[in-house]
C-alpha positions as CSV (number, residue, x, y, z in Angstrom):
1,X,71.6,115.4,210.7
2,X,69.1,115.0,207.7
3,X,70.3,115.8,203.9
4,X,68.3,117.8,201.4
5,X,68.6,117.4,197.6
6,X,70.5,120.8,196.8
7,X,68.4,121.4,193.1
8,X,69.6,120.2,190.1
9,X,73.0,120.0,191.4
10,X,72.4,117.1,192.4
11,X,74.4,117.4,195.9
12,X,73.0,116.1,199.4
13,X,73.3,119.0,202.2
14,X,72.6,119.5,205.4
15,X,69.2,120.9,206.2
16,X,70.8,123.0,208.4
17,X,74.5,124.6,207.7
18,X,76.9,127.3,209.3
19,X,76.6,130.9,207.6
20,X,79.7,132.6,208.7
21,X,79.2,136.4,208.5
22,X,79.6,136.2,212.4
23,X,82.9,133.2,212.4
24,X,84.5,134.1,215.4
25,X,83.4,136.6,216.5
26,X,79.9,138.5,216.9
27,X,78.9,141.6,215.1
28,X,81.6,144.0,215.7
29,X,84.3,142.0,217.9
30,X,88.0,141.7,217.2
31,X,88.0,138.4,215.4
32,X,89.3,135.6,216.9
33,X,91.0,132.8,214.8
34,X,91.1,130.3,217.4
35,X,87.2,130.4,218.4
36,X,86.3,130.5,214.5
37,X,88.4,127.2,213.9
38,X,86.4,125.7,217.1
39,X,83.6,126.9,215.5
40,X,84.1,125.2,212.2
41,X,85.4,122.0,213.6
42,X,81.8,122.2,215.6
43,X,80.0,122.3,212.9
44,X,81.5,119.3,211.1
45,X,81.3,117.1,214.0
46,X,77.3,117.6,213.9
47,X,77.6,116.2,210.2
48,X,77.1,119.9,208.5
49,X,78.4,119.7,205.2
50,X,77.7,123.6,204.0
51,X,79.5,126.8,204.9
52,X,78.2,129.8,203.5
53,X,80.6,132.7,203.0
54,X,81.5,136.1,201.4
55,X,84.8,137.9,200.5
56,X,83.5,141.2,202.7
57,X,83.0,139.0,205.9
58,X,85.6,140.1,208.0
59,X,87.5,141.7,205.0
60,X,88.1,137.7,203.7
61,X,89.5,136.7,207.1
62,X,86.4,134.0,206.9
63,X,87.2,132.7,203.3
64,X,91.0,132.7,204.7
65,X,90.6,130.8,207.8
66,X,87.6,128.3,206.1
67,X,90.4,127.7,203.7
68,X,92.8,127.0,206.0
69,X,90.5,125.0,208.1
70,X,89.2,122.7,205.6
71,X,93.3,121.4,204.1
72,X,92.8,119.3,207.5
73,X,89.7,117.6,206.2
74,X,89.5,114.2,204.5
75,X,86.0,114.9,203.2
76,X,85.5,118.4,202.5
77,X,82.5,120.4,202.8
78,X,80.5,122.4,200.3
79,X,81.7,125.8,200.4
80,X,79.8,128.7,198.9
81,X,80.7,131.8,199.0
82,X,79.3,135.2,197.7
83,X,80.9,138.3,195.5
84,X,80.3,141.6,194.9
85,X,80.0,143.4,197.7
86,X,83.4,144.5,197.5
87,X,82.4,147.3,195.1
88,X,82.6,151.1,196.9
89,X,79.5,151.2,195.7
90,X,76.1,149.2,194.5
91,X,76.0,150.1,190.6
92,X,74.7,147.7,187.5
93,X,77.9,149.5,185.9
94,X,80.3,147.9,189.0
95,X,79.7,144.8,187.9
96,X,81.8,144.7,185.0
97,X,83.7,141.0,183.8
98,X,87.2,142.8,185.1
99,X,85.6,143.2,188.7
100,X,83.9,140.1,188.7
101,X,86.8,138.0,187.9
102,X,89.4,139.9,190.0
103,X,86.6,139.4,193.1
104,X,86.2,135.3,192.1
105,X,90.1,135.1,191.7
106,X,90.6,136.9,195.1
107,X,88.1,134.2,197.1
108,X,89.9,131.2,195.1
109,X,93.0,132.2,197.1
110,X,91.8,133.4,199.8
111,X,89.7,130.2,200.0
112,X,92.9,128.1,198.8
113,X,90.7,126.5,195.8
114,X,91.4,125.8,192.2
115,X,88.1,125.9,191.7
116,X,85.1,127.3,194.0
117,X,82.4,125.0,194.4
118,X,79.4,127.4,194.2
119,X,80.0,131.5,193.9
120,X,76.6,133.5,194.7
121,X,76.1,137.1,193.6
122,X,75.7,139.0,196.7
123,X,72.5,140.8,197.0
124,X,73.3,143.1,193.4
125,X,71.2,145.9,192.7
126,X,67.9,144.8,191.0
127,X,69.0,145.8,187.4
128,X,71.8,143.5,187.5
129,X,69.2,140.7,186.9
130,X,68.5,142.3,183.5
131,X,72.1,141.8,182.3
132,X,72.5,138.9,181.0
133,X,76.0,139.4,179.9
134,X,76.9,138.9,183.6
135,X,75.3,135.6,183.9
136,X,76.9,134.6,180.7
137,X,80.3,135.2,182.3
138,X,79.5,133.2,185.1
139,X,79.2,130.5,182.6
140,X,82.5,131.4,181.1
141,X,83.8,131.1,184.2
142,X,82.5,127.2,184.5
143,X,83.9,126.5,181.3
144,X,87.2,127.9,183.0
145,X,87.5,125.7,186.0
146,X,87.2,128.5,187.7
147,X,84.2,127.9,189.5
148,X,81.5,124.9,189.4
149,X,78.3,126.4,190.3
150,X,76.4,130.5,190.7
151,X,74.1,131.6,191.9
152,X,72.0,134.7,193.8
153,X,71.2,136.0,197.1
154,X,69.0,138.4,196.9
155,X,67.1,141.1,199.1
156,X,63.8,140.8,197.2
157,X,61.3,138.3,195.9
158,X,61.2,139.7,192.5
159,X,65.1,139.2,192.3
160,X,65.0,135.4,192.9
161,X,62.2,135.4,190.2
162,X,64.0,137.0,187.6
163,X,67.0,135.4,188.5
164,X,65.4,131.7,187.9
165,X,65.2,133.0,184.3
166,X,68.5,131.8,183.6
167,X,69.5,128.4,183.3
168,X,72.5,128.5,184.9
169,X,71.1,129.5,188.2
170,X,71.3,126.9,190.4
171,X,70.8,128.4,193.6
172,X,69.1,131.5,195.3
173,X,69.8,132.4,199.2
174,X,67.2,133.9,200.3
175,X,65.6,135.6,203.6
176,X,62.9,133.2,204.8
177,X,62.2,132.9,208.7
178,X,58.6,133.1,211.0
179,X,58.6,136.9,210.2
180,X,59.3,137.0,206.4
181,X,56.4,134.3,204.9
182,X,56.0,136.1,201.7
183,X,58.5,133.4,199.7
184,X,55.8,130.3,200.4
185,X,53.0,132.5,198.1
186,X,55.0,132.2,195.0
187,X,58.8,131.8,194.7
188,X,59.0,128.2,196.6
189,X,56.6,126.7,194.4
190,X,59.0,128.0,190.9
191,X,62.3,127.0,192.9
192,X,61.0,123.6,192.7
193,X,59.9,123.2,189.1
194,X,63.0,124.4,187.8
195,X,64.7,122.8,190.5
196,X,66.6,125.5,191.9
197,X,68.3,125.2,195.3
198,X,67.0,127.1,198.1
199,X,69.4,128.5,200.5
200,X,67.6,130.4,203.9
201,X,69.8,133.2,205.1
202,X,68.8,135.5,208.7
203,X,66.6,132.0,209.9
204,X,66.3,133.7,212.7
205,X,65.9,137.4,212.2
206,X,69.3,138.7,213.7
207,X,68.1,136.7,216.5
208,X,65.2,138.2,217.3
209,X,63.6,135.1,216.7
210,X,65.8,133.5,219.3
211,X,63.9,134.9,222.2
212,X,66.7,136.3,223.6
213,X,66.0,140.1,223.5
214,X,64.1,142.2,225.4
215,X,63.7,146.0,225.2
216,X,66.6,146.8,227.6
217,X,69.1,144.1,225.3
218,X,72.0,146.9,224.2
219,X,74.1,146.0,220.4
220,X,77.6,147.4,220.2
221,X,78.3,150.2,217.9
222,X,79.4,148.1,215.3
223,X,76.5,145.5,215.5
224,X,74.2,146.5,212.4
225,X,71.6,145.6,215.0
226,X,72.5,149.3,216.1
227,X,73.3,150.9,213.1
228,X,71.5,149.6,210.4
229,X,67.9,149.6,212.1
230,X,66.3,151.9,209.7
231,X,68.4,150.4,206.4
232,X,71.9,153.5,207.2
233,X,74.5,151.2,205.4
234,X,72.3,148.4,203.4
235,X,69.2,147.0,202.6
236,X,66.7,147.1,205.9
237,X,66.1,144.4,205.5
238,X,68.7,142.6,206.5
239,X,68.6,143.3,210.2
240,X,65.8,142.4,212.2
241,X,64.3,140.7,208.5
242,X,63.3,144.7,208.1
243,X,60.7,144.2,211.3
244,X,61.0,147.1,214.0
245,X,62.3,146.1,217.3
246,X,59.7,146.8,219.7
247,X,56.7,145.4,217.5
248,X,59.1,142.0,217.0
249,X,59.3,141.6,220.7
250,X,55.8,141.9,221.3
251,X,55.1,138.8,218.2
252,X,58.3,136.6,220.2
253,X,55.9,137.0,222.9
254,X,52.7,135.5,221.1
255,X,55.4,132.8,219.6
256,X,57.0,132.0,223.1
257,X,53.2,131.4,224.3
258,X,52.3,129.2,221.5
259,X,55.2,126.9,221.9
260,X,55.3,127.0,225.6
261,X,59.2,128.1,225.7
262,X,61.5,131.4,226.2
263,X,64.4,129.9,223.6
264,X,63.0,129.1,220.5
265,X,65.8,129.2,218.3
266,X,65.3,125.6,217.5
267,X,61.5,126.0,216.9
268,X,62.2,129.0,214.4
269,X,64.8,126.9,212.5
270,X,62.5,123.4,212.5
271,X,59.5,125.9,211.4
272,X,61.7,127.0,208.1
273,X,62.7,122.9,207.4
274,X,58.7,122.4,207.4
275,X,58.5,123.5,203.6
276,X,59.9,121.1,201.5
277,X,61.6,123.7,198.7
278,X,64.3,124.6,201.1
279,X,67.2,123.1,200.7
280,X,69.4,124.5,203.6
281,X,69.2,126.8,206.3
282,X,72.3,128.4,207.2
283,X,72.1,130.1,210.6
284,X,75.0,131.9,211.8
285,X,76.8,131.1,214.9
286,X,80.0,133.1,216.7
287,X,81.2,130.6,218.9
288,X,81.0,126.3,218.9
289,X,78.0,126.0,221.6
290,X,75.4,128.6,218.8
291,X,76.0,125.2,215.9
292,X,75.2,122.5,218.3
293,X,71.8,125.1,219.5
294,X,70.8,125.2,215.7
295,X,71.7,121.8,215.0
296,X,68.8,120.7,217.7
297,X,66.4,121.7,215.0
298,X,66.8,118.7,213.0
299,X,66.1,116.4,216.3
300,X,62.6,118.0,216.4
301,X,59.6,116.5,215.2
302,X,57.4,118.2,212.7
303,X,55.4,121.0,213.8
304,X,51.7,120.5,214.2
305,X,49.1,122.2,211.8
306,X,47.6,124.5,214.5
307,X,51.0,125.2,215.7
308,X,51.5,126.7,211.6
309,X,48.9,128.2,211.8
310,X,49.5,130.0,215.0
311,X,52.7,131.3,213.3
312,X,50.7,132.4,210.3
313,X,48.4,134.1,212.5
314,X,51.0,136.1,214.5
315,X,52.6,137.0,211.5
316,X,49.4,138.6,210.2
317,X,49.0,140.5,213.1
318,X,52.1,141.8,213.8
319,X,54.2,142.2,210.9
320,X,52.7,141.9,207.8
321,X,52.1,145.6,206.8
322,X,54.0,146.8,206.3
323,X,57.3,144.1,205.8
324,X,55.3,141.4,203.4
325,X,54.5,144.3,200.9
326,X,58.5,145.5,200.6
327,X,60.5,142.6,199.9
């Protein structure tokens, strides 16, 4: 495993880390304690030292069990997790300092911490960023030992910009993967001056960029690969990175050819570690043997110009318009 600076926090992390919206289970399964803790214990034998969570992520089961997991740990990983999304619904006006402290209170238990190592606001609506009374409480909240570090994920570009306004942002996760370039035109480039940490959520496009699918694969009923294809419970963007399924297949194709391989879920992951403003990339995996397939990305060698450019070109044809121009 290689180690990234993580901003001005100042922390080493692992280039690539476990996101855990699917721990134990995949989209829409029964979850399973057992193959989450296998799971977790995976990923800290391959030296990952980041799990990214969120109190809506199995309804807190994956705060509960990381919590539980990591009391058998002599060295502890870095454990962010993400708030907000708790709220019935997405309002500027849900995100009051009563909410927000009940939701970061709820993850400290649930999590088992005194104090949470990093809290990201999870994907808010845009005029949240024009509050700053909310970022001020986050400070509040340092101040308390309640938390030690915020954050944003965000859906859109924009977002992460305004975001980096404040000074106590000192991360932004972010959707960056071979079909969602627009983040290398502008927003890597300020990330790194004011030396904010990059965090890379959907790396591989719901796994579409796995090379897995074809237009026969089937998602359950409560995959949001199935219901969420045209943005019917949150942003679109989120599944498939916003791309529609059929023209994605037909860009895997031009990828697979380029790279002379049907699995290229190391290749997509090593592709997002080639820009040096990302800190970690936090692919999720359901069961132990999906960490030690991401995990291979670091063993990779760098990617060769033409092959970058192939990926740049592919992206052009295929899915720029109309997904660069939305988020």
């Amino acid at each position: 495993m290689r180690f990234r600076t993580f901003g001005k926090t100042g922390i080493k992390v692992s280039e690539i880390s476990l996101g855990t919206w699917q721990l134990g289970s995949r989209w829409g399964d029964p979850f399973n304690e057992d193959n989450a803790i296998k799971t977790l214990d995976a990923a800290i034998k391959t030296d990952i030292n980041l799990f990214d969570t969120a109190d809506v992520y199995q309804d807190g089961l994956s705060e509960k069990i990381i919590g539980k997991y990591i009391k058998t740990l002599e060295q502890k990983p870095f454990i962010v997790t993400k708030t907000g999304r708790r709220l019935p619904e997405q309002t500027k006006e849900g995100y009051s300092e009563e909410n927000i402290r009940k939701f970061i209170d709820d993850s400290r238990k649930n999590l088992d911490m005194k104090t949470l190592d990093m809290v990201l606001l999870h994907c808010p609506p845009t005029d949240v960023y024009y509050m700053p009374e909310i970022f001020n409480l986050l400070d509040q909240l340092k101040i308390e030992g309640k938390i030690k570090h915020y954050g944003v994920s965000v859906e859109r570009i924009e977002e992460g910009l305004k975001a980096m306004d404040f000074e106590g942002v000192e991360a932004v996760e972010i959707i960056f993967n071979m079909f969602r370039l627009r983040p290398i035109e502008q927003f890597f480039r300020i990330a790194q001056e004011k030396k904010v940490g990059v965090i890379v959520r959907v790396p591989l496009a719901s796994g579409l960029l796995t090379g897995k699918f074809t237009k026969n694969s089937s998602f359950g009923k409560d995959d949001h690969r199935k219901f969420n294809r045209n943005g019917e419970a949150f942003d679109k963007g989120e599944t498939f990175s916003g791309v529609e399924f059929e023209k994605g297949l037909e860009a895997v194709e031009e990828l697979k050819k380029v790279f002379k391989t049907s699995n290229l879920t190391s290749i997509a992951l090593r592709w997002i570690l080639m820009f040096d403003a990302v800190s970690t990339v936090i692919p999720g995996a359901s069961k132990p043997d999906y960490v030690y397939d991401n995990v291979n990305a670091t063993l990779l060698p760098p990617l060769t110009k033409e092959q970058m450019k192939a990926v740049e070109d592919i992206y052009n044809k295929y899915i720029k318009d109309p997904v660069h121009y939305i988020w």
